[in-house]
DSSP file (Angstrom, degrees, kcal/mol; ACC not computed):
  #  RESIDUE AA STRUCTURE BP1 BP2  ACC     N-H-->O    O-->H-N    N-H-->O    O-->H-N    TCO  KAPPA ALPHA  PHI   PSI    X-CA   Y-CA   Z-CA
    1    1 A X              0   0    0      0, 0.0     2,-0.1     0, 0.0     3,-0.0   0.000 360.0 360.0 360.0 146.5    3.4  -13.7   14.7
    2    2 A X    >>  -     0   0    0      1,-0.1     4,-1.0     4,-0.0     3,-0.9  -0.652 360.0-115.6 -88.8 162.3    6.2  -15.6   16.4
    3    3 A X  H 3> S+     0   0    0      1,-0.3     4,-3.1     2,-0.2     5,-0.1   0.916 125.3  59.8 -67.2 -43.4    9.7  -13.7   17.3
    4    4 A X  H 3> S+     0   0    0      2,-0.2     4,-1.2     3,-0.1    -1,-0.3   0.887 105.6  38.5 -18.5 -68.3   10.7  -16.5   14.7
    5    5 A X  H X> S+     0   0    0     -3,-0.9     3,-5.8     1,-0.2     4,-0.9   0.930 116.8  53.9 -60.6 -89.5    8.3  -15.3   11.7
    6    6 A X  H 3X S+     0   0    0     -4,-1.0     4,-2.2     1,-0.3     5,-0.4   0.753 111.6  48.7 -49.0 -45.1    9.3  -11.3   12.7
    7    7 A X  H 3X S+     0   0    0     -4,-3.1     4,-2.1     1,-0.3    -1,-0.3   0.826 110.0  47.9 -74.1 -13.9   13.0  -12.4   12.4
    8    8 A X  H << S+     0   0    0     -3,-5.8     4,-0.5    -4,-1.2    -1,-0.3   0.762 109.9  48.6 -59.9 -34.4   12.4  -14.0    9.2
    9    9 A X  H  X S+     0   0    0     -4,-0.9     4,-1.1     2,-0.2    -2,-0.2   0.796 116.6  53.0 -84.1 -26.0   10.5  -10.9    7.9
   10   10 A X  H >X S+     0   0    0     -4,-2.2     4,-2.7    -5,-0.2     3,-1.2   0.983 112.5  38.9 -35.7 -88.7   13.9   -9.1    9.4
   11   11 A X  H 3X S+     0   0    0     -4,-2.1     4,-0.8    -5,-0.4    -2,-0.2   0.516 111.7  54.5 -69.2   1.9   16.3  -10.9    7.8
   12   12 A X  H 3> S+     0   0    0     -4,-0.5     4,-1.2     2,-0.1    -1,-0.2   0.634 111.5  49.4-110.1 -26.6   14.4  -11.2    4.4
   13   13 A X  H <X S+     0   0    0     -3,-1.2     4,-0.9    -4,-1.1    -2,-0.2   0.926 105.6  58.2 -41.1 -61.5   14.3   -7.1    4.6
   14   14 A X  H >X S+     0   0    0     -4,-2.7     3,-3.4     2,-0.2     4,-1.0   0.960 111.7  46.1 -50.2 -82.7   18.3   -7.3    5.4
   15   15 A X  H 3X S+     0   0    0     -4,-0.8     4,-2.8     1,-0.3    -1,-0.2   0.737 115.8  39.8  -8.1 -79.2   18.5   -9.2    1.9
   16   16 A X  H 3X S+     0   0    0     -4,-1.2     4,-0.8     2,-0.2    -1,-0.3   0.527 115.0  47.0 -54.3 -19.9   16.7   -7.4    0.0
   17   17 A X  H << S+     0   0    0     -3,-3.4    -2,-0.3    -4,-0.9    -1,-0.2   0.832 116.5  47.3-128.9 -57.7   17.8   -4.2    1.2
   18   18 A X  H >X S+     0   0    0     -4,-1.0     3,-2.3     2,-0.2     4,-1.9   0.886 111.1  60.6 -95.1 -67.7   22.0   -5.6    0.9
   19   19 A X  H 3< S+     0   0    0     -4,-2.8     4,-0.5     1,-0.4     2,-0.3   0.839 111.3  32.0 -80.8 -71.8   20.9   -7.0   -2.9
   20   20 A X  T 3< S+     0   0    0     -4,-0.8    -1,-0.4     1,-0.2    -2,-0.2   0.272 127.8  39.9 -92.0  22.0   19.8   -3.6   -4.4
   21   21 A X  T X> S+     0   0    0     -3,-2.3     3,-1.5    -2,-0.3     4,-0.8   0.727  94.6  85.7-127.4 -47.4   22.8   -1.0   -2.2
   22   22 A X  H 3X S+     0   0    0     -4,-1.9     4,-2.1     1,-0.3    -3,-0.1   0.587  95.2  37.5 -38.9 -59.9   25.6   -3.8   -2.6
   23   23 A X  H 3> S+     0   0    0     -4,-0.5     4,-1.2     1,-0.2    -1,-0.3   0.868 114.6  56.0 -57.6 -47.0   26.7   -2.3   -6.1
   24   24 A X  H <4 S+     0   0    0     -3,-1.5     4,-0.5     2,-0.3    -2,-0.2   0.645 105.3  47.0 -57.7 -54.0   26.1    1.1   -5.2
   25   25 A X  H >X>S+     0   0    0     -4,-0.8     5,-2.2     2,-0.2     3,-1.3   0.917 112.3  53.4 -78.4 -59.5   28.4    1.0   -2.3
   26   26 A X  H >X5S+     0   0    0     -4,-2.1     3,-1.6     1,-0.3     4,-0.6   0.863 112.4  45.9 -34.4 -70.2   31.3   -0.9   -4.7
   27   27 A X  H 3<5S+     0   0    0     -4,-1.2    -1,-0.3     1,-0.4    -2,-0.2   0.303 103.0  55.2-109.6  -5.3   31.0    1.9   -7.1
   28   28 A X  H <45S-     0   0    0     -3,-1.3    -1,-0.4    -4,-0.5    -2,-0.2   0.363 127.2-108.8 -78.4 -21.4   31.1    5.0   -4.2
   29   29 A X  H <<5S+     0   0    0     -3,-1.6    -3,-0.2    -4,-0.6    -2,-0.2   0.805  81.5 121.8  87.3  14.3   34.7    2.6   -3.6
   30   30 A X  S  <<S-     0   0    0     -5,-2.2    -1,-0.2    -4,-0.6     2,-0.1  -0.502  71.8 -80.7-103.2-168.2   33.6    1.1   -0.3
   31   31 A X        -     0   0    0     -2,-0.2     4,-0.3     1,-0.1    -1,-0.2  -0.312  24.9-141.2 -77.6 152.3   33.2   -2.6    0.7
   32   32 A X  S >> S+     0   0    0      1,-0.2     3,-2.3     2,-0.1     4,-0.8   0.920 100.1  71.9 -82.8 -26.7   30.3   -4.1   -0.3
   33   33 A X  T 34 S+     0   0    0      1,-0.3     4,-0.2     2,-0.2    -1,-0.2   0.696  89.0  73.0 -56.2 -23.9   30.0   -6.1    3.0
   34   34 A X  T 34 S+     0   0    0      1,-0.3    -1,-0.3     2,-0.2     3,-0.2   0.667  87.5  58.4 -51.8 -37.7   29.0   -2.2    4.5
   35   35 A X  T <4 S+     0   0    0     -3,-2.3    -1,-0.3    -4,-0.3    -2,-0.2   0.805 100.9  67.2 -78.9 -31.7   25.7   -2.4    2.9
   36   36 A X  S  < S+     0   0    0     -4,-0.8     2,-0.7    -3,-0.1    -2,-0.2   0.850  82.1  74.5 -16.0 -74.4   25.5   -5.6    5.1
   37   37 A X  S >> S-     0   0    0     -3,-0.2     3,-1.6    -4,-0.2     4,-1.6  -0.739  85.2-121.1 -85.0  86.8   25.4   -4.3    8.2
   38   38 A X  T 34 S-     0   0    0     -2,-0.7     2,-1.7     1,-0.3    -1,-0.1   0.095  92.3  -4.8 -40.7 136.5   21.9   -2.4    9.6
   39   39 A X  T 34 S+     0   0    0      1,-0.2    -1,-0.3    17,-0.1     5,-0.1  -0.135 126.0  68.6  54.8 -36.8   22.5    1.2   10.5
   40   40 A X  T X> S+     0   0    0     -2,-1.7     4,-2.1    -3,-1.6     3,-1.0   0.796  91.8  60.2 -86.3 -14.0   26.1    1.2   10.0
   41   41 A X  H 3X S+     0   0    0     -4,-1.6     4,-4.1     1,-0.3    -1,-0.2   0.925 110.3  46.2 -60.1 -43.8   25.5    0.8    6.1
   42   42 A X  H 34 S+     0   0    0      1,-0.3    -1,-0.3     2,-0.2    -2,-0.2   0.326 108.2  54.1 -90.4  21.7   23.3    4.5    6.5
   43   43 A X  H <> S+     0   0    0     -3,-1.0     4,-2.8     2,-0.1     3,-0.3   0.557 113.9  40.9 -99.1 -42.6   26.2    5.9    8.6
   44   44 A X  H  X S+     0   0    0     -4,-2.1     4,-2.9     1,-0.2    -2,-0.2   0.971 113.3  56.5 -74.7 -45.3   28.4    4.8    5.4
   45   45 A X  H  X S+     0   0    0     -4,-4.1     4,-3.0     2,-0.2    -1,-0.2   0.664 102.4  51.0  20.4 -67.0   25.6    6.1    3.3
   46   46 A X  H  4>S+     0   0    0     -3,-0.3     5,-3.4     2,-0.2    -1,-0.2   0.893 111.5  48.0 -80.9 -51.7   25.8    9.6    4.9
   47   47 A X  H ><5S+     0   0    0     -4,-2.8     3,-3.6     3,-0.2    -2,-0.2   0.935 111.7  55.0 -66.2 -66.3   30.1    9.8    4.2
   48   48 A X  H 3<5S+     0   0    0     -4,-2.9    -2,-0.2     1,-0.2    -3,-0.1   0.728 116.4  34.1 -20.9 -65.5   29.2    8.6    0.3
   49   49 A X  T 3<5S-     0   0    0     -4,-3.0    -1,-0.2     1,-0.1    -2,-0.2   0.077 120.2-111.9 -96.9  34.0   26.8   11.5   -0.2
   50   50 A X  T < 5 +     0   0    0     -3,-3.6     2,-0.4     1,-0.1    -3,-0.2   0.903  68.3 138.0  39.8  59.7   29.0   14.0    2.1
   51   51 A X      < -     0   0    0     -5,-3.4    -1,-0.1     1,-0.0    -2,-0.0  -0.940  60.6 -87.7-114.4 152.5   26.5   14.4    5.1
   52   52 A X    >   -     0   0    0     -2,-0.4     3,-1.2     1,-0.1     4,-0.5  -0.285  30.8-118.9 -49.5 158.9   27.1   14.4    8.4
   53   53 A X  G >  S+     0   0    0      1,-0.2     3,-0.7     2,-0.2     4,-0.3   0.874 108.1  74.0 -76.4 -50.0   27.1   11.3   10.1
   54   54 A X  G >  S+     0   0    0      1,-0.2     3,-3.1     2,-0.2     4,-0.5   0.800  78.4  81.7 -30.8 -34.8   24.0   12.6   12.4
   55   55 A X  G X> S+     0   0    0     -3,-1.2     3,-4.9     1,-0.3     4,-0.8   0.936  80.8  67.1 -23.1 -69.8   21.7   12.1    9.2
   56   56 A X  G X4 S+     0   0    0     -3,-0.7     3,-1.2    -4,-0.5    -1,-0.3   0.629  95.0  52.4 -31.0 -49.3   21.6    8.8   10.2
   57   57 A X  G X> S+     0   0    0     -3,-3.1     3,-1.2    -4,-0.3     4,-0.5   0.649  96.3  61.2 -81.9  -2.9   19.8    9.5   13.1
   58   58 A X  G <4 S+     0   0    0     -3,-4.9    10,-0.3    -4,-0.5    -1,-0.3   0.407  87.1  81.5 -77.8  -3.2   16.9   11.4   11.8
   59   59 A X  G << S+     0   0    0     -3,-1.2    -1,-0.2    -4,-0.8    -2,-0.2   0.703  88.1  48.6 -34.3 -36.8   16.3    8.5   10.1
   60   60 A X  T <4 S+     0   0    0     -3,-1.2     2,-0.4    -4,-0.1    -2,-0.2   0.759  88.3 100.9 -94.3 -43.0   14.6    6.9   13.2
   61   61 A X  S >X S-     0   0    0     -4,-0.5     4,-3.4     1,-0.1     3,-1.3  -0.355  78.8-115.8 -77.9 112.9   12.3    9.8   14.0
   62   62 A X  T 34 S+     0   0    0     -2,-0.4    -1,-0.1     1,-0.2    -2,-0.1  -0.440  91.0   5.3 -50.4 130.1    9.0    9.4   13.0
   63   63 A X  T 34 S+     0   0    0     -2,-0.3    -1,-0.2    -3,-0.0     4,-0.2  -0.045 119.2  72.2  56.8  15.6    7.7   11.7   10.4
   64   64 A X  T X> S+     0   0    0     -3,-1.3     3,-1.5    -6,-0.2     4,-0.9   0.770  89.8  62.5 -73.1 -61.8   11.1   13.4    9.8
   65   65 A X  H 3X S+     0   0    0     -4,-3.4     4,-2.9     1,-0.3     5,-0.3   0.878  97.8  50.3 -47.0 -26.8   12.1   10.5    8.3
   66   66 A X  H 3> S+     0   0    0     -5,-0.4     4,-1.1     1,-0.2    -1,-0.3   0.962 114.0  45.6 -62.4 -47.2    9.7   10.8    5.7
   67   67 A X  H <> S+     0   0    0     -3,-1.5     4,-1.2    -4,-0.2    -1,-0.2   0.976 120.1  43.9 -58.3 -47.5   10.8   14.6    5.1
   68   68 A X  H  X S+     0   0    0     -4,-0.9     4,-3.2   -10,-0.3    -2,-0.2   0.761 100.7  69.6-100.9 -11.5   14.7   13.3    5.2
   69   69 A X  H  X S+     0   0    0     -4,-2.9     4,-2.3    -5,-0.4    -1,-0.2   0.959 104.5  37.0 -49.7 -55.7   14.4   10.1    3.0
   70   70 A X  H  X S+     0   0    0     -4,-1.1     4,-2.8    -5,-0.3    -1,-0.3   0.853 110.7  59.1 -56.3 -35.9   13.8   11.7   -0.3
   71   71 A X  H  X S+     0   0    0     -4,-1.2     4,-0.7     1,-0.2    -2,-0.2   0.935 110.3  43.8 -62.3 -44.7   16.1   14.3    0.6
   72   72 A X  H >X S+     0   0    0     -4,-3.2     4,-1.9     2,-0.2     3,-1.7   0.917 114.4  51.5 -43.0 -55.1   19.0   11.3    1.0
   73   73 A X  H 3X S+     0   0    0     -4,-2.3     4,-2.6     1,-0.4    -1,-0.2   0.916 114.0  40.3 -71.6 -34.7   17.8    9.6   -2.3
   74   74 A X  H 3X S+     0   0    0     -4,-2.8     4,-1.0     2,-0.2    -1,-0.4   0.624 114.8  52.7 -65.1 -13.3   18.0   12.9   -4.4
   75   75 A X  H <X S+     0   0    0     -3,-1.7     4,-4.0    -4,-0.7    -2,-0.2   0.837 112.9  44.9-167.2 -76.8   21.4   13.7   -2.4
   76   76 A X  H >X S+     0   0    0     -4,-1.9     4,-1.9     2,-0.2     3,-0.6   0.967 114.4  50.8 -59.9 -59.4   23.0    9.4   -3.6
   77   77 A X  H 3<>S+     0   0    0     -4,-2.6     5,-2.9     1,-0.3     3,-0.3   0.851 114.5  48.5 -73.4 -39.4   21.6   10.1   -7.5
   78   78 A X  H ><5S+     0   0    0     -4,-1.0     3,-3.3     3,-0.2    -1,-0.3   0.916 104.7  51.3  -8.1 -79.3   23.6   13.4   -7.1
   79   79 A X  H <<5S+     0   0    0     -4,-4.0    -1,-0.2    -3,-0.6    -2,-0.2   0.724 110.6  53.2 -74.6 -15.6   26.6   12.2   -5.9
   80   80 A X  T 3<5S-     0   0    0     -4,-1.9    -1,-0.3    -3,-0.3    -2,-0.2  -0.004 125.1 -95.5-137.0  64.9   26.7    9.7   -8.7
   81   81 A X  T < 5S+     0   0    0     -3,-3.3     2,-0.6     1,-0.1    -3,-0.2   0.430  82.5 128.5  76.7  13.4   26.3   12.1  -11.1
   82   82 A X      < +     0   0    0     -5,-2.9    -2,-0.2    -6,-0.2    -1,-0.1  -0.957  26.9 177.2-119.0 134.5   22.8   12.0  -11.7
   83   83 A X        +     0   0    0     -2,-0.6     2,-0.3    -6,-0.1    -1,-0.1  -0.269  62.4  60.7-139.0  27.8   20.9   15.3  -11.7
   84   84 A X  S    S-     0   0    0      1,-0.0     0, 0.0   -10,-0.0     0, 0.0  -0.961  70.6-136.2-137.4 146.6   16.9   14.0  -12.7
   85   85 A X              0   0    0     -2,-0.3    -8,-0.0     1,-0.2    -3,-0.0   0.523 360.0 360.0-104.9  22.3   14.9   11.7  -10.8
   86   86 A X              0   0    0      0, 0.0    -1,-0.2     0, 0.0     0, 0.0   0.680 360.0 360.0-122.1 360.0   13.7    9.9  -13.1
């Protein structure tokens, strides 16, 4: 693939990724534009569902992240008020 293609497949991630957090973010009372922004979105993330701000970087570490993802999702259905996950 050309750095072209990978930046499409980037920026079509970004979208997608801004499309389904966008509401989410309104309804926590921040800007939506926050959900925008790569990395700083899971820094904002981390203040919604009252983590430290570090979170953010155990994101990055491979095979932690796996451990810390779920922990985040169950952590946002929590913090708005839902307590099953399904």
């Amino acid at each position: 693939m050309t750095i072209f293609q990978w930046f499409l497949v980037f920026l079509t991630i970004q979208v997608i990724h801004f499309l389904g957090t966008w509401k989410l973010y309104q309804k926590a009372g921040r800007k939506s534009w926050e959900a925008a922004i790569p990395v700083y979105n899971a820094i904002i993330l981390m203040k919604i569902i009252n983590r430290p701000t570090w979170y953010t970087f155990l994101l990055f570490l491979p095979v932690i992240n796996l451990l810390i993802f779920p922990v985040i999702w169950v952590e946002t259905l929590r913090s708005f008020g839902k307590n099953s996950t399904l």
